[in-house]
C-alpha atoms as a printed R data frame, in Angstrom:
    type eleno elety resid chain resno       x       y       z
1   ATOM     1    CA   UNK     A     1 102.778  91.049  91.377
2   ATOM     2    CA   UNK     A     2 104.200  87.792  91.097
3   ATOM     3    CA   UNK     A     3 102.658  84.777  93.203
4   ATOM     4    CA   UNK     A     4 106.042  84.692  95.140
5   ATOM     5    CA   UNK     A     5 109.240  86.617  95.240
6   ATOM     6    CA   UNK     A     6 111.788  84.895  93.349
7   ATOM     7    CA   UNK     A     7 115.934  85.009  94.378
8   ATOM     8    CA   UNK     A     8 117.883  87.163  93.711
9   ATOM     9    CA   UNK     A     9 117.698  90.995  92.929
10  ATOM    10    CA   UNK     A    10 114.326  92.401  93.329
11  ATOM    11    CA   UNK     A    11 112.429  93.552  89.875
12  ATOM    12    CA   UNK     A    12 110.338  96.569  89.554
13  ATOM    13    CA   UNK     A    13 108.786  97.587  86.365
14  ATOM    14    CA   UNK     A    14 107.599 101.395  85.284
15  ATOM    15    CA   UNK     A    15 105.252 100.992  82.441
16  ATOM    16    CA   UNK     A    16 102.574 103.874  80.920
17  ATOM    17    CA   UNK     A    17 100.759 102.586  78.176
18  ATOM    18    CA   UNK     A    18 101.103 105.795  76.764
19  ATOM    19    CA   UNK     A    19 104.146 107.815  75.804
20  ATOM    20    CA   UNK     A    20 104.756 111.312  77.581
21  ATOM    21    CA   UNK     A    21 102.854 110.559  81.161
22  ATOM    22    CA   UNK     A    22 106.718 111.018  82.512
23  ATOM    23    CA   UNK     A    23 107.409 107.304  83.266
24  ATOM    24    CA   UNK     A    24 111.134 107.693  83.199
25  ATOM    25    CA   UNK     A    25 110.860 110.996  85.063
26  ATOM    26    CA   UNK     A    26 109.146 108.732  87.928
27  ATOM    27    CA   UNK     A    27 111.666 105.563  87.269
28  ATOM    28    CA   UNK     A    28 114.641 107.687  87.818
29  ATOM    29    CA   UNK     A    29 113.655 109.050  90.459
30  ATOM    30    CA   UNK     A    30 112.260 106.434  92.437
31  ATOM    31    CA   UNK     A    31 115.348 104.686  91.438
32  ATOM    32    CA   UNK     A    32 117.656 107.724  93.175
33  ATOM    33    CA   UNK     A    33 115.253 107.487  96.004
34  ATOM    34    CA   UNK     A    34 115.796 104.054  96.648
35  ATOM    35    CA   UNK     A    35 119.265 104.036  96.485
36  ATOM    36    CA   UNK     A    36 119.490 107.199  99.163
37  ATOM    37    CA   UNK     A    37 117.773 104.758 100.945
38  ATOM    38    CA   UNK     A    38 120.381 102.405 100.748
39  ATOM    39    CA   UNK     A    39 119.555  99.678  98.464
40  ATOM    40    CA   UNK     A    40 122.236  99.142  96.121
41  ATOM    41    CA   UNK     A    41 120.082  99.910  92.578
42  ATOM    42    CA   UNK     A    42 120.520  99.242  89.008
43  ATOM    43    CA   UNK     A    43 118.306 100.978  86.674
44  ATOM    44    CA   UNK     A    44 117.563  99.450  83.523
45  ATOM    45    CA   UNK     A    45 116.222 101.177  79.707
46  ATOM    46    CA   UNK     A    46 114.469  98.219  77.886
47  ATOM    47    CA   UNK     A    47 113.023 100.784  75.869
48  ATOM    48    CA   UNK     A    48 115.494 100.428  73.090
49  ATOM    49    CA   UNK     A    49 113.676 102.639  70.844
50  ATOM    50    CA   UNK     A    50 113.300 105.631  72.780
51  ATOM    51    CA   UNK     A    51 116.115 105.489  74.976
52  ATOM    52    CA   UNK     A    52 116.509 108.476  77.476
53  ATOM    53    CA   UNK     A    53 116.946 107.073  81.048
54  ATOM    54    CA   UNK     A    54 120.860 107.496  80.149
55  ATOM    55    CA   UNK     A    55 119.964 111.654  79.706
56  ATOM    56    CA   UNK     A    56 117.750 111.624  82.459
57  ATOM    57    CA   UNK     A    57 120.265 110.345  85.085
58  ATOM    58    CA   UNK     A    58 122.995 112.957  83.569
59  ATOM    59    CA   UNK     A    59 125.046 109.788  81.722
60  ATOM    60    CA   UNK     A    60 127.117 110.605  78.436
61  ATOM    61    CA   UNK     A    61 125.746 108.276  75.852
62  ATOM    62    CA   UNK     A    62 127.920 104.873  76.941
63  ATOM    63    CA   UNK     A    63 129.175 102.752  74.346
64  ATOM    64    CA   UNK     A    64 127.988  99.877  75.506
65  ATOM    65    CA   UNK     A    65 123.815  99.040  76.722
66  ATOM    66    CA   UNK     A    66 121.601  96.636  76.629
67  ATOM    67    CA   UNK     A    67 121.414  96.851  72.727
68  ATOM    68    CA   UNK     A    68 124.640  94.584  72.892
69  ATOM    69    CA   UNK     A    69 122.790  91.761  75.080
70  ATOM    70    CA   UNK     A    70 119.715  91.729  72.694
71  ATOM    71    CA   UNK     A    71 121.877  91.618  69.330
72  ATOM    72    CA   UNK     A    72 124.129  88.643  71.187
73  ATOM    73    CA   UNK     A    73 127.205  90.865  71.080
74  ATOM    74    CA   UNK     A    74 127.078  90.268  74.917
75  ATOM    75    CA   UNK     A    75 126.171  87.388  77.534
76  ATOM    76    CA   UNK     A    76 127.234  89.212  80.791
77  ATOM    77    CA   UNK     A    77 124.697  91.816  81.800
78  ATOM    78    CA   UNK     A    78 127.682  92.893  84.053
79  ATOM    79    CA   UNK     A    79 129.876  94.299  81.491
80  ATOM    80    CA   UNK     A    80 126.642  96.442  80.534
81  ATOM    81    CA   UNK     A    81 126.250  98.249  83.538
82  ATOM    82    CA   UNK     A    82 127.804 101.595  84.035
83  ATOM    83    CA   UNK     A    83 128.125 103.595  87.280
84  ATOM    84    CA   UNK     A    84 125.737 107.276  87.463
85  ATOM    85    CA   UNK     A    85 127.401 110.206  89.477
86  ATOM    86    CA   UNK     A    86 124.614 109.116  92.902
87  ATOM    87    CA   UNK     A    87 125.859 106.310  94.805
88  ATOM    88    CA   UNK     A    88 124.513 103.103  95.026
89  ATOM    89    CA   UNK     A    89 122.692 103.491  91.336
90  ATOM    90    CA   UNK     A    90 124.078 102.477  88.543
91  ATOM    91    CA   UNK     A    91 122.890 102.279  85.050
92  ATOM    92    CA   UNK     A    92 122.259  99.673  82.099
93  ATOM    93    CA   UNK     A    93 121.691 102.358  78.956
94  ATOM    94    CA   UNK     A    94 119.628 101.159  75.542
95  ATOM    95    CA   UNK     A    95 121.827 103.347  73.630
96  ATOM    96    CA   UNK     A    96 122.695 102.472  69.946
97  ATOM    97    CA   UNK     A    97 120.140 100.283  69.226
98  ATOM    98    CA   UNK     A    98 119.083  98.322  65.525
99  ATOM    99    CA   UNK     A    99 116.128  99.765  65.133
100 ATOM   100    CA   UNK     A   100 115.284  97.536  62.246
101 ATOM   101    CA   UNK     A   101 114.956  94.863  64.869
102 ATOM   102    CA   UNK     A   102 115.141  96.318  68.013
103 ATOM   103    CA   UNK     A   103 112.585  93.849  70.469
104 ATOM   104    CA   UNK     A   104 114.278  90.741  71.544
105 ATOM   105    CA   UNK     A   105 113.020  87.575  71.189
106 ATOM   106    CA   UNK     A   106 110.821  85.778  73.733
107 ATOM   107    CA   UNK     A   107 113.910  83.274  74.782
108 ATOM   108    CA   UNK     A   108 116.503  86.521  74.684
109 ATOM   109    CA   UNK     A   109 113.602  88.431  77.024
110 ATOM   110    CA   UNK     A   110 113.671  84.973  79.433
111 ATOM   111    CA   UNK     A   111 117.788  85.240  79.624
112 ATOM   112    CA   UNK     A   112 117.372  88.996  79.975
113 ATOM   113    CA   UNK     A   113 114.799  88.404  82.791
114 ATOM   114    CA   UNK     A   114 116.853  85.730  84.294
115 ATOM   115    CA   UNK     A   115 120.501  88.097  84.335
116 ATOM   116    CA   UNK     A   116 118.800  90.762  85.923
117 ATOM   117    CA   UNK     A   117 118.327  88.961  88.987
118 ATOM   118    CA   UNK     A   118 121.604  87.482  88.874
119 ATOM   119    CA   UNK     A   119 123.037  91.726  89.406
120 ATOM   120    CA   UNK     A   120 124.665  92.095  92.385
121 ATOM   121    CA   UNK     A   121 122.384  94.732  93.239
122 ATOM   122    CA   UNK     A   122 119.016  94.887  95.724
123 ATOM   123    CA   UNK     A   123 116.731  96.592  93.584
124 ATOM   124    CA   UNK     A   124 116.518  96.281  89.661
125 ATOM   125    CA   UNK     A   125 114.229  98.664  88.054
126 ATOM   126    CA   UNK     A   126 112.841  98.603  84.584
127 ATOM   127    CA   UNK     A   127 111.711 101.686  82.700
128 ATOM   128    CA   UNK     A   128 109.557 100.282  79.746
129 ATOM   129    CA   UNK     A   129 108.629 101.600  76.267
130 ATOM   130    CA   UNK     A   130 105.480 103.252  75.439
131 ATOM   131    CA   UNK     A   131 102.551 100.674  74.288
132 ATOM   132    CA   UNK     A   132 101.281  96.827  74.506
133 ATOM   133    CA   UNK     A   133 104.359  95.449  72.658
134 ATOM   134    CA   UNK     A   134 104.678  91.053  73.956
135 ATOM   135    CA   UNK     A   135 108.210  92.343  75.885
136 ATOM   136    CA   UNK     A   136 106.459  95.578  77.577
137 ATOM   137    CA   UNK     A   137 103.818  93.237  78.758
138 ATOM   138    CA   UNK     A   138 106.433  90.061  79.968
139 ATOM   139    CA   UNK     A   139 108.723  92.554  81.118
140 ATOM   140    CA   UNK     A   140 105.900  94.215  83.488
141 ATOM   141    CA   UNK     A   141 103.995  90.832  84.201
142 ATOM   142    CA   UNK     A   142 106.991  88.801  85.633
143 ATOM   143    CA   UNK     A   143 108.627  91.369  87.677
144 ATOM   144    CA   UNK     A   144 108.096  91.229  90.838
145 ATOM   145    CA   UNK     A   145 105.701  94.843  91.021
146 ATOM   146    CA   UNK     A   146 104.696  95.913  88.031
147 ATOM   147    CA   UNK     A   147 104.569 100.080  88.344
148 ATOM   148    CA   UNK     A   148 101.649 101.764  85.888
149 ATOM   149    CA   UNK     A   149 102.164 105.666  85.723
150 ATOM   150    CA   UNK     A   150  99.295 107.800  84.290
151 ATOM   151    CA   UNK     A   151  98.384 111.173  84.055
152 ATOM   152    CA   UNK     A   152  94.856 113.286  85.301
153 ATOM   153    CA   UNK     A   153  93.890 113.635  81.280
154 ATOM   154    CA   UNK     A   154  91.464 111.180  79.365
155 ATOM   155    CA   UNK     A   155  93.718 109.393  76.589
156 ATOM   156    CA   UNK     A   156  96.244 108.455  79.703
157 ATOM   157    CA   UNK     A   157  93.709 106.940  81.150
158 ATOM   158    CA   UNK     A   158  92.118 105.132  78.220
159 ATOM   159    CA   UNK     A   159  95.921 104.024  77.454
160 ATOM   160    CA   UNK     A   160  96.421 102.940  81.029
161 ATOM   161    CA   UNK     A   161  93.193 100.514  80.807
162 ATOM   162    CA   UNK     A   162  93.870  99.251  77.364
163 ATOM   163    CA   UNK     A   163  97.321  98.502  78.918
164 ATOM   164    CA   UNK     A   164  95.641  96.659  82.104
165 ATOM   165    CA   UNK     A   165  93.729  94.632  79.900
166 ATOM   166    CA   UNK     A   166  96.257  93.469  77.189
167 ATOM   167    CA   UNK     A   167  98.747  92.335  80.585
168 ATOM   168    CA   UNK     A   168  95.598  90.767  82.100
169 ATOM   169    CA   UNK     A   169  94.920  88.642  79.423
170 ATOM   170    CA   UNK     A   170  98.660  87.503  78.304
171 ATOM   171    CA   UNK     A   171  99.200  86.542  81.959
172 ATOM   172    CA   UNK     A   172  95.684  84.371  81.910
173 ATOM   173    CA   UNK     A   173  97.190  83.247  78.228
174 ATOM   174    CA   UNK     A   174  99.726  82.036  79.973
175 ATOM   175    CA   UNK     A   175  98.605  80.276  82.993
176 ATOM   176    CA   UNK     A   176  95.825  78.678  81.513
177 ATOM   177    CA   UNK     A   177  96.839  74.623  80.815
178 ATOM   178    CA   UNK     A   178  93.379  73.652  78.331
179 ATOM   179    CA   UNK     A   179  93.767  73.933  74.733
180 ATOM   180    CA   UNK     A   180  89.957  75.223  74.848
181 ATOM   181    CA   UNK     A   181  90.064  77.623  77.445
182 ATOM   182    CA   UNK     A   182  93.410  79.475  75.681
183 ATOM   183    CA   UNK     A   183  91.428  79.791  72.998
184 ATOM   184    CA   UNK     A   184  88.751  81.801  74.930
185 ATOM   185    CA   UNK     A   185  91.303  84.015  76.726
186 ATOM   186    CA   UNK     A   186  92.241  84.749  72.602
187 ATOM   187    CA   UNK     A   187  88.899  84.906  71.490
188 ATOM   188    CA   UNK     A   188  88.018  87.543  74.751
189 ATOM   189    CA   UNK     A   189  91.350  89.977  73.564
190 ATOM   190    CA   UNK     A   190  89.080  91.245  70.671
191 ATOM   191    CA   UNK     A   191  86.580  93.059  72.513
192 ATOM   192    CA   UNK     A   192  84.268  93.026  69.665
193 ATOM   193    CA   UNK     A   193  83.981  88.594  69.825
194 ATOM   194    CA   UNK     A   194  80.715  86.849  69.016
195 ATOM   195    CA   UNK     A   195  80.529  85.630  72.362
196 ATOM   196    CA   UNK     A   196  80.487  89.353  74.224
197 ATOM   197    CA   UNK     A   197  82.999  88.552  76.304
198 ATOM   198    CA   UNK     A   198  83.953  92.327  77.399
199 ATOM   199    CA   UNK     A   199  85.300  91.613  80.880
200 ATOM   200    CA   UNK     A   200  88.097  89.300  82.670
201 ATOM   201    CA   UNK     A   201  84.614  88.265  84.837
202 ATOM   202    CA   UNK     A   202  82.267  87.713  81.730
203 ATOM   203    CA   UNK     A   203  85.656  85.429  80.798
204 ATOM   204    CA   UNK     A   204  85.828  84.045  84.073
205 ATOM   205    CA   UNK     A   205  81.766  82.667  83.699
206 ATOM   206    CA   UNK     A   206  82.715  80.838  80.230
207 ATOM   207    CA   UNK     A   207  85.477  79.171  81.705
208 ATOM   208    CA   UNK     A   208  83.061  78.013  84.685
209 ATOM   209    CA   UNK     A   209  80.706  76.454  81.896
210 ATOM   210    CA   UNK     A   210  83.415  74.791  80.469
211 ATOM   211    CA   UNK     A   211  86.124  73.075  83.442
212 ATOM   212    CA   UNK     A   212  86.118  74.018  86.923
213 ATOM   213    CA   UNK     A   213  89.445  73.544  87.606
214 ATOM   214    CA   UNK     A   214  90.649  75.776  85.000
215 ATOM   215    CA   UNK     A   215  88.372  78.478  86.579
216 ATOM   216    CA   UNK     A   216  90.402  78.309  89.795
217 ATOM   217    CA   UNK     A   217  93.189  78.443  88.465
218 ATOM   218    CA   UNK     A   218  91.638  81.639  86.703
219 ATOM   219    CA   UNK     A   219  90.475  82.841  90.002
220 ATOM   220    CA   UNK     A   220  93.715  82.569  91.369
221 ATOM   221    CA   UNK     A   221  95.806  84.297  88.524
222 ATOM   222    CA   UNK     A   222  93.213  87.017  88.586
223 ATOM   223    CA   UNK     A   223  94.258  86.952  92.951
224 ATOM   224    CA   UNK     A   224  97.899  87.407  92.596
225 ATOM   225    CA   UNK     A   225  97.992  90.028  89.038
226 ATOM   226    CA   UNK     A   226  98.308  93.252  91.617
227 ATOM   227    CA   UNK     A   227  99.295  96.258  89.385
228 ATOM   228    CA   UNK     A   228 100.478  99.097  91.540
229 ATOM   229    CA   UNK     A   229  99.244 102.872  90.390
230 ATOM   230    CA   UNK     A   230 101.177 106.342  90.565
231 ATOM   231    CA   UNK     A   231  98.902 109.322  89.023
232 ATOM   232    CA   UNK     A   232 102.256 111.676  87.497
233 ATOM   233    CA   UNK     A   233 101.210 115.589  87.251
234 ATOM   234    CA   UNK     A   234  98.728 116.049  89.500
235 ATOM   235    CA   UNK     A   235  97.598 119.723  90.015
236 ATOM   236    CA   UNK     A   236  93.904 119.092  92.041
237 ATOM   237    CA   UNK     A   237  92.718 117.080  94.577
238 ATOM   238    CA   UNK     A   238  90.016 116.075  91.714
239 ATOM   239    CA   UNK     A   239  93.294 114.883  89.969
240 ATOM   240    CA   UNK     A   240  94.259 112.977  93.156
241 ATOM   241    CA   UNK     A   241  91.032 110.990  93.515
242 ATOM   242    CA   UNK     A   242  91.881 109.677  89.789
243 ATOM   243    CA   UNK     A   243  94.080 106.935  91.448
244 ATOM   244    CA   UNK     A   244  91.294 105.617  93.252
245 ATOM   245    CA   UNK     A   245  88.735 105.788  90.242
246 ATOM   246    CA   UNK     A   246  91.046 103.482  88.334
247 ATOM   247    CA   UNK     A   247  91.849 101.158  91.832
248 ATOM   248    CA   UNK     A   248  87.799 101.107  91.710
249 ATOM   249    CA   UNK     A   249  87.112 100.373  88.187
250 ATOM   250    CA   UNK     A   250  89.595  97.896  88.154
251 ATOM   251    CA   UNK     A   251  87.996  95.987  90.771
252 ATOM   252    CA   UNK     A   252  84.221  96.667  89.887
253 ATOM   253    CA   UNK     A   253  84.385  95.631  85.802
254 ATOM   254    CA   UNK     A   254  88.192  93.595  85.988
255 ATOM   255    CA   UNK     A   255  87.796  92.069  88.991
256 ATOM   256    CA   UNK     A   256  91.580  93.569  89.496
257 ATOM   257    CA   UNK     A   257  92.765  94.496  92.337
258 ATOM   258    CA   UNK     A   258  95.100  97.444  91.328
259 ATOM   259    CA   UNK     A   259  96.761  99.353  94.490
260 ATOM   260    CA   UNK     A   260  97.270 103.356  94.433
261 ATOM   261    CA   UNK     A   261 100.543 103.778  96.189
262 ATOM   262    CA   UNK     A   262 101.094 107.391  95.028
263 ATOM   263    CA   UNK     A   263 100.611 110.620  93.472
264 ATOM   264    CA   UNK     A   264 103.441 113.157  92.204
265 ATOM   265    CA   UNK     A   265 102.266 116.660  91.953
266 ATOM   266    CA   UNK     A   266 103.150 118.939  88.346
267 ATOM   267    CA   UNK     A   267 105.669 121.294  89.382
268 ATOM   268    CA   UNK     A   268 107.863 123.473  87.468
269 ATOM   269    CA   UNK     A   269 111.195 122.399  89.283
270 ATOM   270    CA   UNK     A   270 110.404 118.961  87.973
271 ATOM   271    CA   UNK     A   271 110.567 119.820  84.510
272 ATOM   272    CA   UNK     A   272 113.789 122.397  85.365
273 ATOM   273    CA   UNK     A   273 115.621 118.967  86.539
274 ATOM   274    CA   UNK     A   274 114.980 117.057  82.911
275 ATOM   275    CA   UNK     A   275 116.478 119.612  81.449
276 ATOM   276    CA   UNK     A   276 119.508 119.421  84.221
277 ATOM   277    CA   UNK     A   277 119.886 116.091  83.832
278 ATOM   278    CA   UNK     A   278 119.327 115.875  87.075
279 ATOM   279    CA   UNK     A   279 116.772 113.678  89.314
280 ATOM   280    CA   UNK     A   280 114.874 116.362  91.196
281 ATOM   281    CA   UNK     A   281 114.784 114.049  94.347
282 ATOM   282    CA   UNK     A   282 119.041 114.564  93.927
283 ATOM   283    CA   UNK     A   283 118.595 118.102  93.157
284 ATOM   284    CA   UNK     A   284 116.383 119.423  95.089
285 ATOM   285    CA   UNK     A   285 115.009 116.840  98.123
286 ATOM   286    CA   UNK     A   286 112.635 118.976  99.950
287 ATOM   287    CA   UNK     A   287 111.075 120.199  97.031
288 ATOM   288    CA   UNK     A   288 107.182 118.842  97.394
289 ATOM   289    CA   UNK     A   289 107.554 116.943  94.185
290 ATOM   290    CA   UNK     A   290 110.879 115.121  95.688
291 ATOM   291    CA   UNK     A   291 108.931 114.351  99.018
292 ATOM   292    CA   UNK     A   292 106.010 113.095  97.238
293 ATOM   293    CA   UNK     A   293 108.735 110.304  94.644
294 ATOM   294    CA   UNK     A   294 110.339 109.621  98.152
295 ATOM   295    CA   UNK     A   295 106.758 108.726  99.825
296 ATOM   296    CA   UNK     A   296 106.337 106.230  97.052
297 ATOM   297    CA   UNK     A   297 109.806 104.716  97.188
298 ATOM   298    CA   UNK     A   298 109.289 104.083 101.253
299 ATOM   299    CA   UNK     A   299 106.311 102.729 100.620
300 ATOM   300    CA   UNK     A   300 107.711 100.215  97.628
301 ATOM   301    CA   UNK     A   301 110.128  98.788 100.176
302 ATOM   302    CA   UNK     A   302 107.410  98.886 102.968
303 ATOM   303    CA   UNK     A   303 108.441 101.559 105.217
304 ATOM   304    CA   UNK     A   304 106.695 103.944 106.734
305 ATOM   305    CA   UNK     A   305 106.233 107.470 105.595
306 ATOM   306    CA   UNK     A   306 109.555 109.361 107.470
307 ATOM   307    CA   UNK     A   307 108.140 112.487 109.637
308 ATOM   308    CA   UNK     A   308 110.527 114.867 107.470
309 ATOM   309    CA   UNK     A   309 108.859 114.015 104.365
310 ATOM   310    CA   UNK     A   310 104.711 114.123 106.405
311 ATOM   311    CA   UNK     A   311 106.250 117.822 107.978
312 ATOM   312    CA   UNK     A   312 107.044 119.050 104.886
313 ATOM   313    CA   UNK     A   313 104.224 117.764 102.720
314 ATOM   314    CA   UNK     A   314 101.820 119.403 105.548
315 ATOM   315    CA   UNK     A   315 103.412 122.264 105.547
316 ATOM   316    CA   UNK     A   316 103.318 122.820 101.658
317 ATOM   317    CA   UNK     A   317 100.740 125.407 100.418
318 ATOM   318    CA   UNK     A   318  98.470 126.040  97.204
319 ATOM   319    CA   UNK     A   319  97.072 123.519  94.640
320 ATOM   320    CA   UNK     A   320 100.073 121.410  94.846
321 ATOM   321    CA   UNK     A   321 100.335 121.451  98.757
322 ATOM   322    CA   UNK     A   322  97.171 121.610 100.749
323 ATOM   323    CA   UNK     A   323  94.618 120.735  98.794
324 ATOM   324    CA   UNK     A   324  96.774 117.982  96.915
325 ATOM   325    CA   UNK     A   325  97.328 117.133 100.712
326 ATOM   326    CA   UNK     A   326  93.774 117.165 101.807
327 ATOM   327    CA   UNK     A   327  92.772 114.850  98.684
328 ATOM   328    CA   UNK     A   328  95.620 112.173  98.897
329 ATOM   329    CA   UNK     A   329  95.322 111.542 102.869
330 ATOM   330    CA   UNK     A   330  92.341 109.015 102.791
């Protein structure tokens, strides 16, 4: 998502808008996936007040996490990381966090942005917190991907779009260099302002009116924010299709262009290996749900789909095999 990638490690972020569409479900496991794959990955909970990656990954709670580095206890992100029992993935825990103040500041989020790439590590993922909190947002916007799980039910959605939208305009916030046009971006983040600005584009059309040069450099914001989609308990092919819908509205009324790069279809087994604090892709690999996480990860790191995974995802059956098959393959 950002305009180019940056030295150092590489940063993913998993964000839902919503709590419970299984966002660290998916992070862990695209994390495990990954690192079978043989990037050397550290996994990272910045959601310090809900923290359950730790659980998820089958870590005792560690004494020391990212908690630490936001309180200034700790500089060295190093000392922070702990190994997991999968090789290559290891762990940075938001265990024991002060929940009276538990969001860092904007200059503690820039060092905490700036350390992570400084891992010795290929691949540093971030599993955010629920909601449109100013370090969910940064945290997702200057990654290098930013990940947005959702699940086939209406308030997902709704979450997912409100969450679109609040990133969209903090990153156009951002760029933007005029006094005046800022103050539009502000003005369009209440979607009830007097000038019924609704859209990025009926934003985009003010900021023509008013300086041309700030509208390409709108235009080109707009051209490199690429959220990436993964629909999380998928049952239908109907449910399927929902990653497109969203690509589509994205593009027709945010003039967004948000890329589906994956499904993961509701099984049973999945919800078996939460309570195993296990990552199903560990436990069980040629599970469908495991081939489906792995799909995604080859596709994060630009590889092609591996002819186990298409075999066995052909050869599953029922509403999580062929007709999940039959609706995804397009």
């Amino acid at each position: 998502m950002a305009s180019e990638r940056q030295a150092g490690a590489r940063l993913l972020a998993t964000g839902g808008g919503k709590g419970g569409v299984g966002k660290t479900f998916v992070t862990a496991n695209l994390a495990t996936a990954l690192a079978r794959l043989g990037k050397r990955v550290v996994v990272v909970d910045v959601d310090l007040e809900g923290a359950n990656l730790h659980t998820t990954l089958g870590v005792q709670t560690p004494q020391r996490s990212l908690a630490d580095f936001v309180s200034e206890r700790e500089e060295d992100l190093g000392k922070l990381v702990v190994d997991t029992s999968l090789p290559n993935l290891r762990l940075i825990a938001a265990t024991h966090g002060n929940l009276a103040d538990a969001q860092p500041s904007h200059l503690r989020r820039v060092r905490l942005l700036r350390g992570l790439r400084q891992l010795d590590a290929d691949v540093v993922l971030l599993d955010l917190g629920a909601g449109s909190h100013a370090s969910v947002l940064d945290y997702f916007l200057v990654s290098d991907d930013g990940i947005l799980v959702l699940q086939p039910e209406p308030t997902s959605v709704e979450n997912a779009y409100t969450f679109l939208r609040a990133a969209f305009y903090r990153r156009m916030r951002l760029a933007m260099v005029g006094h005046g046009v800022r103050q539009l971006v502000t003005m369009a983040m209440d979607q009830r302002n007097e000038r019924g600005i609704r859209t990025p584009l009926d934003l985009l059309r003010e900021i023509e009116a008013t300086d041309t040069a700030e509208a390409r450099r709108f235009v080109e914001t707009m051209r490199v924010f690429r959220p990436r989609i993964i629909v999380n308990g998928v049952r239908t092919a109907e449910d399927v299709k929902l990653g497109f819908a969203v690509s589509s509205v994205c593009k027709k009324y945010f003039g967004l262009e948000a890329e589906y790069i994956g499904y993961v279809n509701y099984d049973d087994e999945a919800r078996q290996s939460v309570s195993a604090r296990r990552p199903i892709v560990d436990l069980r690999q040629d599970a469908d749900v495991s081939i489906y996480l792995q799909r995604i990860a080859r596709k994060l790191l630009g590889l092609p789909p591996s002819s186990g995974a298409a075999g066995a995802a052909s050869a599953a059956t029922g509403p999580t095999g062929s007709e999940i098959q039959a609706g995804g393959n397009r």
